[in-house]
N, C-alpha and C positions, 0 to 999 in steps of 0.2 A: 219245836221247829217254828211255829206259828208266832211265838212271842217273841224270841230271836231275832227273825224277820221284823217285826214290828218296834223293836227296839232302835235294830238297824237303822229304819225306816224313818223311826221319829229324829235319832241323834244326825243322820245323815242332811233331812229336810229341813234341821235348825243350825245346823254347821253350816249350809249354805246361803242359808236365808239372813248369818251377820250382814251390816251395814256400819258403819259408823255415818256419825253425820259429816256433813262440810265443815271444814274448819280452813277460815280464811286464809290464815297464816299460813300453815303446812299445804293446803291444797290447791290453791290458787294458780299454780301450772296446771291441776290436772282442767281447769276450764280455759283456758289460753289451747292450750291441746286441742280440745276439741271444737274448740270457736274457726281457730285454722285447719282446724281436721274435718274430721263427720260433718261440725255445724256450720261450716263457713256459708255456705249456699242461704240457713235459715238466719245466719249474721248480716248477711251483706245484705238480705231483702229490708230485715229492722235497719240497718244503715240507709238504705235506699229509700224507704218511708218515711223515716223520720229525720232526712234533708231534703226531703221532699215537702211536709206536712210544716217545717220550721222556715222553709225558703218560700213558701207559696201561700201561707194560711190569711194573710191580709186580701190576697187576690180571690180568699174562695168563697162559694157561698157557704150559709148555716149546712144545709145540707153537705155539700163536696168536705167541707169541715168533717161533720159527724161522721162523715164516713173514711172519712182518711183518719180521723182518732180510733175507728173501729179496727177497720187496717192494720193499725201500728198497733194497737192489743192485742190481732192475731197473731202478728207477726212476732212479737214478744213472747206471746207464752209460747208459742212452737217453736222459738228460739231457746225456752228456758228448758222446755219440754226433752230438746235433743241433746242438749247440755248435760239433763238430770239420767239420759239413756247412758250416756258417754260416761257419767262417774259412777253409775252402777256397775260397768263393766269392770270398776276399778274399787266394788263394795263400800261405797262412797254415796251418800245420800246427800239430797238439798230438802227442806222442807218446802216442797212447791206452794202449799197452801198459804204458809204465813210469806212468803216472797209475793206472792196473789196480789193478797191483801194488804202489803206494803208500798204494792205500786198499783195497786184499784183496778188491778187485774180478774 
């Protein structure tokens, strides 16, 4: 009964746990979806910073600078963050880490 169970257990917890990766061609609605769905709120903040940080950076200081660059890093990866929640529901993965470190994230 014990190994059954455990069987069960193991095949059910890796049948759920597939993902495929992102694939640009084929999936590229499922993040439009979720940019005007779930993520629009963490969309439109990165929209809002970064024509804000692109309209005003001559007028700022070093500081007001660094910190509207820091901004727009948050606001990106909490962008990419809700993005990567929205194509898991759909067993859909992005590689956060190397997306990261392609934009000095």
């Amino acid at each position: 009964m014990k190994k059954t169970l455990m069987i069960l257990l193991l095949f059910s917890t890796t049948a759920l746990a597939t993902y495929k990766t992102y694939d640009p061609y084929k999936d590229s609605k499922f993040i439009n979806d979720a940019i005007t769905g779930e993520c629009s709120s963490e969309h439109q903040r990165y929209d809002v910073l970064d024509f804000e940080l692109k309209s005003n950076l001559s007028d700022m200081s070093d500081s007001e600078a660094d910190k509207a660059f820091a901004d727009l890093k948050d606001a990106t990866r909490n962008r990419w963050e809700c993005i990567e929640r929205e194509l898991n529901k759909k067993n859909i993965t992005l590689d956060l880490e190397q997306l990261y470190k392609q934009n000095g994230l």
